[in-house]
Rosetta silent file (secondary structure, phi, psi, omega in degrees, C-alpha in Angstrom):
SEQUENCE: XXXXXXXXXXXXXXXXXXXXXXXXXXXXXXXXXXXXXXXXXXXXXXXXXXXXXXXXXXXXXXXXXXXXXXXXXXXXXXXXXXXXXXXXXXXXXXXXXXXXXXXXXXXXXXXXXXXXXXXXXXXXXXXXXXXXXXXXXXXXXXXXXXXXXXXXXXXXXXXXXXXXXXXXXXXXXXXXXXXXXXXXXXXXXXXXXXXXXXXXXXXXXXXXXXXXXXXXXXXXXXXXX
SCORE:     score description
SCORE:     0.000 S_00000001
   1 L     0.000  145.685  179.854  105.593   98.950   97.551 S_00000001
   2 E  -106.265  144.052  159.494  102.757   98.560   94.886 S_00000001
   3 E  -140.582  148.089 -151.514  100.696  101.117   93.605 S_00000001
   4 E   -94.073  132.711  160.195   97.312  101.360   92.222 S_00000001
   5 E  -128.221  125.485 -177.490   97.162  104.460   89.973 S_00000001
   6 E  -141.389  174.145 -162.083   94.442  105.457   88.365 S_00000001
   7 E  -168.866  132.728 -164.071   92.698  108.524   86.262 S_00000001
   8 L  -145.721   67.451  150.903   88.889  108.966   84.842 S_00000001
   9 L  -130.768    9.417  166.780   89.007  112.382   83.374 S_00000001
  10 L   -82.520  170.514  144.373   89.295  111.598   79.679 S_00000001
  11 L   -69.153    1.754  166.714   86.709  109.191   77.970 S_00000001
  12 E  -133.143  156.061 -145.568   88.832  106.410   79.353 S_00000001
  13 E  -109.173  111.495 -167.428   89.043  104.551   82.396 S_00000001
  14 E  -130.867  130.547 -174.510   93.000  104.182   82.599 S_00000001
  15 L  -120.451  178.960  165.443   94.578  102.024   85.667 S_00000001
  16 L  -155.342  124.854  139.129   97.879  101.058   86.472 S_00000001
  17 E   -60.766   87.914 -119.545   99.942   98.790   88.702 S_00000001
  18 E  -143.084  112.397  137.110  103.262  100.405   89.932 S_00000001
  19 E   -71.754  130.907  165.563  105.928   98.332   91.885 S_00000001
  20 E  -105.641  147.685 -140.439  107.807  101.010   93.902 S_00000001
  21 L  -149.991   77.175 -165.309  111.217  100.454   95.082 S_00000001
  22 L  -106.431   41.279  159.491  111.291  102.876   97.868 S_00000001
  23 L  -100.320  -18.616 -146.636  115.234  101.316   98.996 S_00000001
  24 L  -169.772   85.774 -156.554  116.476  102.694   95.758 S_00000001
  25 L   -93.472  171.105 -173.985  115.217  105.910   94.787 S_00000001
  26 L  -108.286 -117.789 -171.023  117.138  106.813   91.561 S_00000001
  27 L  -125.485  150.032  176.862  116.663  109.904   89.457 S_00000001
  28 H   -13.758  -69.891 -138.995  113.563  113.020   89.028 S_00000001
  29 H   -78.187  -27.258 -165.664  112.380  111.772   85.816 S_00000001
  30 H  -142.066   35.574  170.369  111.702  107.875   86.319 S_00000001
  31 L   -33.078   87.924  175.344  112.283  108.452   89.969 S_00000001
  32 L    65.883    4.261  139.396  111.771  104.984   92.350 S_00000001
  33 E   -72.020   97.754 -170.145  109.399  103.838   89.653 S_00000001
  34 E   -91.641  -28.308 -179.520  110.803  100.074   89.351 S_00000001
  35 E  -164.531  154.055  167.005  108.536   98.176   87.214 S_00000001
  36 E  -132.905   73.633  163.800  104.641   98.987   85.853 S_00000001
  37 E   -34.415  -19.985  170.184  103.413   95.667   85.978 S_00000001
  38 E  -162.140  170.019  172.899  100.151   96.437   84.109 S_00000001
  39 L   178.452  123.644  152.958   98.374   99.503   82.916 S_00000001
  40 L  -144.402  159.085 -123.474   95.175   99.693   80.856 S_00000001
  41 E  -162.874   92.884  161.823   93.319  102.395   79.342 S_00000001
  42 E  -131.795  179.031 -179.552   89.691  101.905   77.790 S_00000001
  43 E   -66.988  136.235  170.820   86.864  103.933   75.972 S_00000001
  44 L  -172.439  149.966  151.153   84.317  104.153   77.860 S_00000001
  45 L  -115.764    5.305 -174.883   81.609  106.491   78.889 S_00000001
  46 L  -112.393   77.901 -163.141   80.361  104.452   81.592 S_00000001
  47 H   -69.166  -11.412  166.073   83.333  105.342   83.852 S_00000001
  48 H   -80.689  -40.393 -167.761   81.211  103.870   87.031 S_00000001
  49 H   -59.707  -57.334 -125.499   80.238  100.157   85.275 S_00000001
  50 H   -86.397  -11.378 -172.868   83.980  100.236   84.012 S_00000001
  51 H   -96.147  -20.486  155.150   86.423  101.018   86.579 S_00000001
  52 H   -53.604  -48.494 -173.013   86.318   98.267   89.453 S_00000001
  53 H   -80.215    5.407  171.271   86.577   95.369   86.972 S_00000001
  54 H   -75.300  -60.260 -166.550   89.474   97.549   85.195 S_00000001
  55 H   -52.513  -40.942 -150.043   91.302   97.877   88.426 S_00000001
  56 H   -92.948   -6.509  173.610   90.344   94.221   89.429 S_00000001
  57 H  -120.848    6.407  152.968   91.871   92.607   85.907 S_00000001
  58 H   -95.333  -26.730  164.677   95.311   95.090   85.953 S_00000001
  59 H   -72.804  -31.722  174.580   95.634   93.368   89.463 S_00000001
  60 H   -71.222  -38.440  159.989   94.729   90.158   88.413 S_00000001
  61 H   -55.960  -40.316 -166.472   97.531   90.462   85.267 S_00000001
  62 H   -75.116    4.902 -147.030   99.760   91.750   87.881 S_00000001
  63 L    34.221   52.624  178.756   99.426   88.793   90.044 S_00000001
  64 L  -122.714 -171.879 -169.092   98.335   90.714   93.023 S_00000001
  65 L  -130.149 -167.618  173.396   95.308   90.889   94.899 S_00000001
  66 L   -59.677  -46.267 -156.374   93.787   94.556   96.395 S_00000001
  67 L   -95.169    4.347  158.115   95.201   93.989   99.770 S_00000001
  68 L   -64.859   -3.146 -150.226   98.832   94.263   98.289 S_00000001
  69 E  -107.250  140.137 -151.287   98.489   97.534   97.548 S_00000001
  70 E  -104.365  -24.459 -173.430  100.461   99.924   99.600 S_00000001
  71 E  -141.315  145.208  170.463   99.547  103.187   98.071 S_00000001
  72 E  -124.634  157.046  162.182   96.717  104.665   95.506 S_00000001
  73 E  -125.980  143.528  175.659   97.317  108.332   93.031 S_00000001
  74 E  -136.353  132.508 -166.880   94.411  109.404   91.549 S_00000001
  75 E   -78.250  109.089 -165.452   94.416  111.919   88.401 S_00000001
  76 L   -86.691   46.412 -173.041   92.638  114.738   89.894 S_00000001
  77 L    64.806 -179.592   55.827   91.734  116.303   86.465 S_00000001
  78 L  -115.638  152.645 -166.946   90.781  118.773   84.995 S_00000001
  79 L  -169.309  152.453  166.707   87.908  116.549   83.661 S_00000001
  80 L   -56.351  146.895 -166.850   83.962  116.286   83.442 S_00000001
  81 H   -54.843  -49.298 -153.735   82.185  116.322   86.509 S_00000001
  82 H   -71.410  -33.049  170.081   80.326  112.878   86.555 S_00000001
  83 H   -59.101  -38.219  176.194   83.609  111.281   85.097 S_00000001
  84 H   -75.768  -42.484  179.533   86.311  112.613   87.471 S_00000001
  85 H   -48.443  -50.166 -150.050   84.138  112.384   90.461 S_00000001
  86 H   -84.778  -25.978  158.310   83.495  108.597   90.097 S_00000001
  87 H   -60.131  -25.947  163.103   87.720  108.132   90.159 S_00000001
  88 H   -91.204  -31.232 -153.166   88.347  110.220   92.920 S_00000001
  89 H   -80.648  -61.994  163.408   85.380  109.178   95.041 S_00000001
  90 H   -42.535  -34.803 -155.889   86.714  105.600   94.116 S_00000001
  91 H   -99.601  -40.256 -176.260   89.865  105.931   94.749 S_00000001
  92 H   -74.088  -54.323  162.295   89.403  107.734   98.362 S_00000001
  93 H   -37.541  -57.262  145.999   87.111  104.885   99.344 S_00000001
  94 H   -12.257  -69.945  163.142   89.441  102.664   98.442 S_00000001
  95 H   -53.398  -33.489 -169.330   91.804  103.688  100.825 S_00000001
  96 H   -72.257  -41.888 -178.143   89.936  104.150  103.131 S_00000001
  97 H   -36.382  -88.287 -179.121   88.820  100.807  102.856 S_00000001
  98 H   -55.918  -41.382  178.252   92.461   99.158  102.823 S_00000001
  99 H   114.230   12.550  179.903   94.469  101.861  105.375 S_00000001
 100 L   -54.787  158.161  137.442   96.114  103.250  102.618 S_00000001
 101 E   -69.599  150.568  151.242   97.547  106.939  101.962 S_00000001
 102 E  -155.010  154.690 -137.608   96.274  107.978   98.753 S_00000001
 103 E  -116.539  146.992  164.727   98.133  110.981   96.447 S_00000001
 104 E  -143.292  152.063  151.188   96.293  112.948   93.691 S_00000001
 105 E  -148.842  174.557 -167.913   98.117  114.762   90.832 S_00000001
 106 L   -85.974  150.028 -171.936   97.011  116.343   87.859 S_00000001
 107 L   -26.060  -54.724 -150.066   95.777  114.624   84.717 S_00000001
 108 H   -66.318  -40.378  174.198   97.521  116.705   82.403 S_00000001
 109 H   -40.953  -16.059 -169.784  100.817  115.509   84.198 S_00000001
 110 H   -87.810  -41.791 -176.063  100.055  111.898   83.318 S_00000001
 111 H   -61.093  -48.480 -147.554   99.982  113.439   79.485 S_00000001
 112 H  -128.110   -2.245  150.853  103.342  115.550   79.570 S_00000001
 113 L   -35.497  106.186  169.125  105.555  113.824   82.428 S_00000001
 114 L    87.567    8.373  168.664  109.580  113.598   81.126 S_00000001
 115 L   -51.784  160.256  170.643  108.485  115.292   77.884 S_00000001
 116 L  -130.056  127.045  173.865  110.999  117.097   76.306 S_00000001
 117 L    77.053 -170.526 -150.157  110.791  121.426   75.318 S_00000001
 118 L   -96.195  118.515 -157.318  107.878  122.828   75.122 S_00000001
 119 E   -98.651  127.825  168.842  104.551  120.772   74.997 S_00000001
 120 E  -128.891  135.956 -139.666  100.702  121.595   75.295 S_00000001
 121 E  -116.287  107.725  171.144   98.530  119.257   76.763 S_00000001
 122 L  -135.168  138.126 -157.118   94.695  119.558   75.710 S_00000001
 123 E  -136.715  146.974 -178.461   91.973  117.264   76.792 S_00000001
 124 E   -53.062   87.520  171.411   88.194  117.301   75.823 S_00000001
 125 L   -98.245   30.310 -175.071   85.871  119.679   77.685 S_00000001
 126 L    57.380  161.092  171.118   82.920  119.335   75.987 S_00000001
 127 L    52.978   74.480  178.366   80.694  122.210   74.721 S_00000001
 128 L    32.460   24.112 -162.416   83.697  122.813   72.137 S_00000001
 129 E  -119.762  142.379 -167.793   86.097  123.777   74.678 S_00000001
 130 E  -123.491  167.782  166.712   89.709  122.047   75.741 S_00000001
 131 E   -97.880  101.976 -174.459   91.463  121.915   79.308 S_00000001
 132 E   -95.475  168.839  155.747   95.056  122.921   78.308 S_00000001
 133 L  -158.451  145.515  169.900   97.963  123.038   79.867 S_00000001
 134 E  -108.027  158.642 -178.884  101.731  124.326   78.778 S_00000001
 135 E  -116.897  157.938  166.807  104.587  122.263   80.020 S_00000001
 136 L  -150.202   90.037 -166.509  108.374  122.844   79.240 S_00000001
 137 L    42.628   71.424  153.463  110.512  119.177   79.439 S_00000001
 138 L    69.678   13.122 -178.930  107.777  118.275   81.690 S_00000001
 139 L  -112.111  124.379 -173.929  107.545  120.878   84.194 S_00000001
 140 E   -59.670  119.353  145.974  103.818  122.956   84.269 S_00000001
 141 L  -107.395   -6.662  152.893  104.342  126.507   83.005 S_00000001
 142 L  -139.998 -177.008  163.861  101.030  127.347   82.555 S_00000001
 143 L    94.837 -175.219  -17.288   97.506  126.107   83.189 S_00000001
 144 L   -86.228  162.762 -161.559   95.562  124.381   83.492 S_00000001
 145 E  -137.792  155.243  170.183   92.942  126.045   81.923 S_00000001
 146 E  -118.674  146.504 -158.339   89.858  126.027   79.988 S_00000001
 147 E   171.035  132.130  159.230   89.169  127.996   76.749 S_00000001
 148 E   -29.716  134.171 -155.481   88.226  127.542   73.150 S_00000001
 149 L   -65.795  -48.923  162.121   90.637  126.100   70.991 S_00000001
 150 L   -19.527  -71.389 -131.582   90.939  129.480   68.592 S_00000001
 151 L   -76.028  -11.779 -135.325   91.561  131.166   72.306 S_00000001
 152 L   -99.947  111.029  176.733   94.545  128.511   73.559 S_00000001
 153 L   -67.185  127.775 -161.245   98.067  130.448   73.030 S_00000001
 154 L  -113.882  -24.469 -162.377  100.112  127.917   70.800 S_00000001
 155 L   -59.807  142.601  167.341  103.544  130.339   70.710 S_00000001
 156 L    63.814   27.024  158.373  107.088  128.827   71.422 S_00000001
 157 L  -106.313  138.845 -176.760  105.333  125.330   71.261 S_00000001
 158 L  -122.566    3.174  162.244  106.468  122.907   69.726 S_00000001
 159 E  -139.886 -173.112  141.625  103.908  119.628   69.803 S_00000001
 160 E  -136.545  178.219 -172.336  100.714  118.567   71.671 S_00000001
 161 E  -144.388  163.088  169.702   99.252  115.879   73.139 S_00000001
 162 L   108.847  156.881  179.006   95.722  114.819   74.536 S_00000001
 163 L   -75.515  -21.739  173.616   91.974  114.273   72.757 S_00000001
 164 H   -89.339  -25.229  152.398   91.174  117.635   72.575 S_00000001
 165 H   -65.229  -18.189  166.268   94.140  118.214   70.879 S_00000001
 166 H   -81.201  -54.440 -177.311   93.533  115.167   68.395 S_00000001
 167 H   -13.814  -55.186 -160.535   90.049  116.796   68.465 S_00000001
 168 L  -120.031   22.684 -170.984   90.741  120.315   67.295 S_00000001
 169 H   -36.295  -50.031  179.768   94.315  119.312   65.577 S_00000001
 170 H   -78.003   -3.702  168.006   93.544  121.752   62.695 S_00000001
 171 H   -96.006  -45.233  150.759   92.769  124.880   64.626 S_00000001
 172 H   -29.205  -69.101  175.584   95.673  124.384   66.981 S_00000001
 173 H    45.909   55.613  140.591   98.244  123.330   64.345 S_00000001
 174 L  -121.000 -173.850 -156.024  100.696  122.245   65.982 S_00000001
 175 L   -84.030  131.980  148.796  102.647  118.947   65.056 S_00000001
 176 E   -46.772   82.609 -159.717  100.598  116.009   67.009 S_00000001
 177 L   -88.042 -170.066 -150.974  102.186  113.396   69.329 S_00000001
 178 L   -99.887  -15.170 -175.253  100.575  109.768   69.789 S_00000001
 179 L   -62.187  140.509  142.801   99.334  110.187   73.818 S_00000001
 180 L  -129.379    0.753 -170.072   95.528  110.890   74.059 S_00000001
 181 L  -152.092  134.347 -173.479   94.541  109.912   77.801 S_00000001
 182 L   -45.177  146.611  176.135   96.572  110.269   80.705 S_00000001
 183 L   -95.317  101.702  176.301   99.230  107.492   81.844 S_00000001
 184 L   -54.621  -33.817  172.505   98.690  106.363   85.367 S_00000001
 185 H   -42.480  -60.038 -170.665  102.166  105.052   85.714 S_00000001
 186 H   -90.328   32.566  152.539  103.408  108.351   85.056 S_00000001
 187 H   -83.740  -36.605 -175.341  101.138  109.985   87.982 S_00000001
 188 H   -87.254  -33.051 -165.607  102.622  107.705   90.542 S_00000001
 189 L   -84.291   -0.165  174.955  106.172  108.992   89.235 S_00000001
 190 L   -83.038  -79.511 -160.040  104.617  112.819   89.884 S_00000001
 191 L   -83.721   50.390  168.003  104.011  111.843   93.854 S_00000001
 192 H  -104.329    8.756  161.436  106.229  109.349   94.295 S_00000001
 193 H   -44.489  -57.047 -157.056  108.300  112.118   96.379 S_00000001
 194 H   -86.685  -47.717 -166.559  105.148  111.991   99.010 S_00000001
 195 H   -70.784  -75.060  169.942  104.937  108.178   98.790 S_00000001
 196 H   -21.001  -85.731 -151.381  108.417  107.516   99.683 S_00000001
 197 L   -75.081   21.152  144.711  108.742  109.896  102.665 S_00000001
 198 L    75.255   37.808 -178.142  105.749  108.479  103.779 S_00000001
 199 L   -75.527  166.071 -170.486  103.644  111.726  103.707 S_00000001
 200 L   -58.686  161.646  173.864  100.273  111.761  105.217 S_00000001
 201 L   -70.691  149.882 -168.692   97.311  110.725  102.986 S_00000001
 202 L   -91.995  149.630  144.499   95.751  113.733  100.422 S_00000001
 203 L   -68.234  133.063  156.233   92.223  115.223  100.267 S_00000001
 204 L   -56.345  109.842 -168.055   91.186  114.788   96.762 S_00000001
 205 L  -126.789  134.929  144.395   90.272  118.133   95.453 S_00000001
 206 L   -18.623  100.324  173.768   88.380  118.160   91.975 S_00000001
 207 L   -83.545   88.201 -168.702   90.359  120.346   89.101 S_00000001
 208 L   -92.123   -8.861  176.643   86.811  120.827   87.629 S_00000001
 209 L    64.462  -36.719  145.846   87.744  124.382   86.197 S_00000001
 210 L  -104.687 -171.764 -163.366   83.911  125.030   85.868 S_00000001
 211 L  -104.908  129.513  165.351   80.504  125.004   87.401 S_00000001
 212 L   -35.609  169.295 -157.037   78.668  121.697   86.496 S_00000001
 213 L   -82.836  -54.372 -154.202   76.568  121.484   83.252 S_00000001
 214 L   -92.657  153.389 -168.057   73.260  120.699   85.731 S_00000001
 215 L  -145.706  145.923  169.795   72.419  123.662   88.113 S_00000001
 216 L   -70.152  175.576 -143.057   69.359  123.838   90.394 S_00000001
 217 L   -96.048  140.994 -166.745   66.124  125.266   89.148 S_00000001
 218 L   -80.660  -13.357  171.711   65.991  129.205   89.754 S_00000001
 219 L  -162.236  169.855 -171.993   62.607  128.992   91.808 S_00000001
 220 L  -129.837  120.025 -172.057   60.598  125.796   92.625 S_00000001
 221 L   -49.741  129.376 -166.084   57.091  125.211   91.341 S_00000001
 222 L   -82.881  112.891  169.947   54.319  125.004   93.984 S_00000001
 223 L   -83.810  122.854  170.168   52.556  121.492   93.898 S_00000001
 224 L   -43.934  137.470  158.902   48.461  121.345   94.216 S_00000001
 225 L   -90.087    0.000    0.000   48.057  118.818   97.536 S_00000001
């Protein structure tokens, strides 16, 4: 089965193409993931221009078309509002489109899947603030969360990963690994439980962790006819 995976809660627009092999599931960690025919990842802040033609040239590498696609995962954050929105909102249309199920798991999982010991996953939340999360050989043990980097409990860790963690490296201090934006590939190997058994399709729910930056106006000025 192929699957489109994809995740817009970083500053990059990151897709993937996932054959699934759902005769011959295998083991947890790289479970009935058979091949990841394409996966790209760019900078971008204009996560609406950039993500159809991403998705539509990692299908076009993979030598598939749209209507091959059997399944979609979408990284359901935690990530800024306008960015994460336009990836889930995409991604459920999508399906919807095609007849699809489509799967959400979380960002940070894309980050700290099959890791080994204990890892912390921090991603850029604007207004000097990270989304963390700790994992231990790749299973969440806490999080995710949002909180100043000073504030982020670092004990009995032993790397990170993620842009807010390249970000803030020296207030953190822990030893750095090379990830900074989530891996769609390794999102489809988080639900590929639910794709195999052929679970029902997910609501997408937003990890937005806060209240958007814009808020309506506390009273509304009376306009002169």
């Amino acid at each position: 089965m192929l699957v489109l995976a994809l995740d817009t809660s970083s500053a990059a627009v990151a897709v993937a193409v996932v054959d699934i092999d759902v005769d011959n599931v295998v083991d947890v960690a790289g479970r009935a993931v058979s091949e990841n025919l394409s996966t790209r990842a760019i900078e971008t802040r204009g996560h609406g221009e950039m993500l159809s033609p991403t998705i539509a040239a990692c299908l076009a590498e993979a030598g598939r078309t749209v209507r091959d696609v059997g399944a979609i995962v979408a990284g359901l954050g935690p990530g800024p509002f306008t960015g994460l929105r336009v990836g889930l909102v995409t991604a459920g249309a999508l399906a919807d489109a095609l007849g699809v199920p489509v799967y959400g798991a979380c960002s940070h999982d894309g980050l700290a899947h099959a890791s080994d010991g204990d890892l912390l996953v921090a991603t850029d939340a604007r207004r000097k603030e990270v989304y963390w999360s700790h994992y231990r050989d790749g299973a969440l043990v806490t999080g995710p969360d949002v909180a100043k980097p000073a504030d982020v409990p670092t004990d009995g860790i032993a790397a990170m990963t993620g842009g807010g963690a390249r970000l803030y490296a020296d207030v953190l201090g822990l030893p750095l690994l090379a990830v900074d934006h989530a891996e769609p590939a390794r999102l489809v190997a988080r639900a590929v439980d639910r794709i195999t058994d052929g679970a029902p399709s997910e609501t997408l729910v937003p990890l937005y962790l806060r209240r958007p930056d814009a808020v309506p106006p506390a009273s509304m000025k009376a306009v002169s006819p």
